[in-house]
C-alpha positions in Angstrom: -0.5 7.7 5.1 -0.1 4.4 2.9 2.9 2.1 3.5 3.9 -0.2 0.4 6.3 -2.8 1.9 8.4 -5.1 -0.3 9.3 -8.4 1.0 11.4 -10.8 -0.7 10.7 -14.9 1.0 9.4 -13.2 4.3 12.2 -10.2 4.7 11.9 -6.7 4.5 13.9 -5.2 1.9 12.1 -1.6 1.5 9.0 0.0 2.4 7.4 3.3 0.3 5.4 5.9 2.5 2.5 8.0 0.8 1.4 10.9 2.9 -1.1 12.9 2.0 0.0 16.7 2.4 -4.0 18.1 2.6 -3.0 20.0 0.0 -5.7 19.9 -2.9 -5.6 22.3 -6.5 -8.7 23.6 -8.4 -8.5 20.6 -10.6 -9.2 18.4 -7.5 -5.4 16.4 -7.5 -4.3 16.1 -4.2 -0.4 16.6 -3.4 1.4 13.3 -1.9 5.2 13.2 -0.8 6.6 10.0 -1.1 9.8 8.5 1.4 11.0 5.6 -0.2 13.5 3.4 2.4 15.6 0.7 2.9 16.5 -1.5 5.9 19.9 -0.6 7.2 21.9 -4.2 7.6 21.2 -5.6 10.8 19.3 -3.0 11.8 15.5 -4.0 12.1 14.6 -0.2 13.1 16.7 2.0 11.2 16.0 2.5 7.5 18.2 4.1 4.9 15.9 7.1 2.6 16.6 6.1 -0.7 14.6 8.5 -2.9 11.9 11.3 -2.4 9.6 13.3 -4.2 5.9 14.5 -5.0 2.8 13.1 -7.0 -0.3 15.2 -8.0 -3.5 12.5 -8.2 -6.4 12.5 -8.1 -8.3 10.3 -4.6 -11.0 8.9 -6.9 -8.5 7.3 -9.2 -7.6 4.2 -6.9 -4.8 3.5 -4.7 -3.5 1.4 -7.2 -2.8 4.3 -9.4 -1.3 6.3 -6.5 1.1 3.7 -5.6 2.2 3.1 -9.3 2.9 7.0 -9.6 4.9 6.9 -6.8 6.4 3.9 -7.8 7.1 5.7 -10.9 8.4 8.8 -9.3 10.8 6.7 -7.0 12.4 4.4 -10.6 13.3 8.3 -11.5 14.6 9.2 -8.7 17.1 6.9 -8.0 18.1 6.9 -12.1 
């Protein structure tokens, strides 16, 4: 699993999770779910789930391009 946090002077104000499902297709893109959450006021445990979904990609291609597609699936998500 990768965890993205966002942070905003120090404080917590979201946090994407990228799990890999083990699923793989015959074109070698690996299925990820994605949980994107928000901090509950005045809560420090308790997260509000924002958005979900599912990216195809491909583990060669980077992290970087994994967390901008679920970064991309989460802006159309929660349009």
């Amino acid at each position: 699993m990768l965890t993205v946090e966002y942070r905003v002077n120090g404080q917590l104000i979201g946090n994407t999770n990228i799990h890999n499902t083990g699923n793989i297709n015959s074109d070698g893109f690996v299925l990820y779910t994605v949980v994107h959450l928000t901090p509950i006021q005045g809560e420090s445990h308790l997260k509000n789930i924002m958005a979900t979904g599912t990216v195809l990609h491909r583990p060669e291609d980077g992290f970087t391009i994994l967390v901008k597609k679920a970064l991309d699936k989460i802006t159309e998500e929660m349009e």
